[in-house]
C-alpha positions as CSV (number, residue, x, y, z in Angstrom):
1,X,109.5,41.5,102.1
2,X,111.5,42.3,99.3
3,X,114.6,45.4,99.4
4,X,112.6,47.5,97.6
5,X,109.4,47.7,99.5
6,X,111.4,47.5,102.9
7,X,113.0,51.0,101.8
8,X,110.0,51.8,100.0
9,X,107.9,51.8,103.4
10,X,110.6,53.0,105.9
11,X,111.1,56.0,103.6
12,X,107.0,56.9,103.8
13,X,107.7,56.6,107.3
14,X,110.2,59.1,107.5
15,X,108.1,61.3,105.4
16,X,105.0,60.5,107.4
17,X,107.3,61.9,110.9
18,X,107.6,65.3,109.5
19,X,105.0,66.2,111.1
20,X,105.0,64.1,114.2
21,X,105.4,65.4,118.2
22,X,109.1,65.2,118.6
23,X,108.8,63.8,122.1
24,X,106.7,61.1,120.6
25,X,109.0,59.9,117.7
26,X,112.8,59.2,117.7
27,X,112.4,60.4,114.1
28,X,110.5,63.3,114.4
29,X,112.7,64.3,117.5
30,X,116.0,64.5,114.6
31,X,114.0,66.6,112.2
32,X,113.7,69.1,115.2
33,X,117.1,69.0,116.2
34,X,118.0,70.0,112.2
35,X,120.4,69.4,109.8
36,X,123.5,69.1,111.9
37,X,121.8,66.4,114.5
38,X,120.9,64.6,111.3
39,X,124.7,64.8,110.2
40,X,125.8,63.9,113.3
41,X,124.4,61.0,113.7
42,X,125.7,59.6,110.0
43,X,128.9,60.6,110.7
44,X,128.5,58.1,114.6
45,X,126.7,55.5,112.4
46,X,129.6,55.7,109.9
47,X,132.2,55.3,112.4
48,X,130.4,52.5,114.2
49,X,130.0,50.6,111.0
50,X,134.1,51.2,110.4
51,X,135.1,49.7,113.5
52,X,132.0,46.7,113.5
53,X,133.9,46.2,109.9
54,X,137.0,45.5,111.2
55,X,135.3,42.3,113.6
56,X,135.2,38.7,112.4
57,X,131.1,38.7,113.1
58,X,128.9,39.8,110.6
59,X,126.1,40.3,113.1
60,X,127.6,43.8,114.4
61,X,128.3,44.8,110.8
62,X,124.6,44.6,109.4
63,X,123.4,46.3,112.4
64,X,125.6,49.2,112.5
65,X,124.8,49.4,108.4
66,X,121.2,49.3,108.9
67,X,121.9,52.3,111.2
68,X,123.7,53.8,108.5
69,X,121.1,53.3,105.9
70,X,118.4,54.4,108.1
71,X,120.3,57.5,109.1
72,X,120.9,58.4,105.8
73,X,117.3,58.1,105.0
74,X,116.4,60.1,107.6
75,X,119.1,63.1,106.1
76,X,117.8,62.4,102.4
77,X,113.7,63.1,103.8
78,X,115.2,66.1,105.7
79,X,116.5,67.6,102.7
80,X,113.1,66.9,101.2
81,X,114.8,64.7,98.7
82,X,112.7,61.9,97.0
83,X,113.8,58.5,97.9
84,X,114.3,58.2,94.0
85,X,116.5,61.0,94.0
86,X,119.3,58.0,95.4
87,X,117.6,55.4,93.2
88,X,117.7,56.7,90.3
89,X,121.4,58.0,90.4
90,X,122.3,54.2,91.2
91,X,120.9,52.9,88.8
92,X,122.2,55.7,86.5
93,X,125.6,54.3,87.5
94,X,125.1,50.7,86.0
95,X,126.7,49.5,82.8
96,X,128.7,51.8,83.7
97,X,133.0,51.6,85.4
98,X,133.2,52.7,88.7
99,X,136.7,54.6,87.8
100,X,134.8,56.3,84.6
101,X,131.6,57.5,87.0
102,X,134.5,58.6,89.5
103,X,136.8,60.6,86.4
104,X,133.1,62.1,85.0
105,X,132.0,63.2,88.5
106,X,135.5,65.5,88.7
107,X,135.5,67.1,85.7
């Protein structure tokens, strides 16, 4: 399966558990909760992913990022963003310096 169809069909998914029992769906269960569950679980995935970083296996790394992306995903739905809302805005940013995005973004 190619990246784009992988996020393509997890985001649908996340969509799709709006409106699923929150005792039934890990997913559904974090819309409940709100925002700050949602948060609070990017900020654990985040750290987890920090200190995975830090190990000479890759094997902890891409599981604590897939965590990361997928928690993210789960925020981005919440907020009843489009998933390309993020798309687009990356691919906005190529061509382009990373420290003349950054300088633009400030201003």
């Amino acid at each position: 399966m190619n990246p784009g169809d992988v996020l393509t069909q997890l985001y649908a998914t996340l969509e799709a558990r709006k409106n699923a029992d929150p005792q039934g769906s890990y997913i559904a269960s974090l819309y409940a909760k709100g925002t700050d569950a949602i948060l609070k679980k990017v900020g654990e995935e985040a750290a987890e992913t920090i200190i995975a970083a830090k190990n000479p296996e890759s094997a902890p790394l891409v599981y604590e990022l897939a965590d990361l992306w997928f928690h993210s995903l789960v925020l981005l739905a919440h907020k009843d963003l489009p998933l390309t809302a993020l798309t687009d805005e990356l691919a906005r940013r190529f061509g382009q310096s990373g420290l003349a995005e950054k300088a633009a973004r400030s201003k």
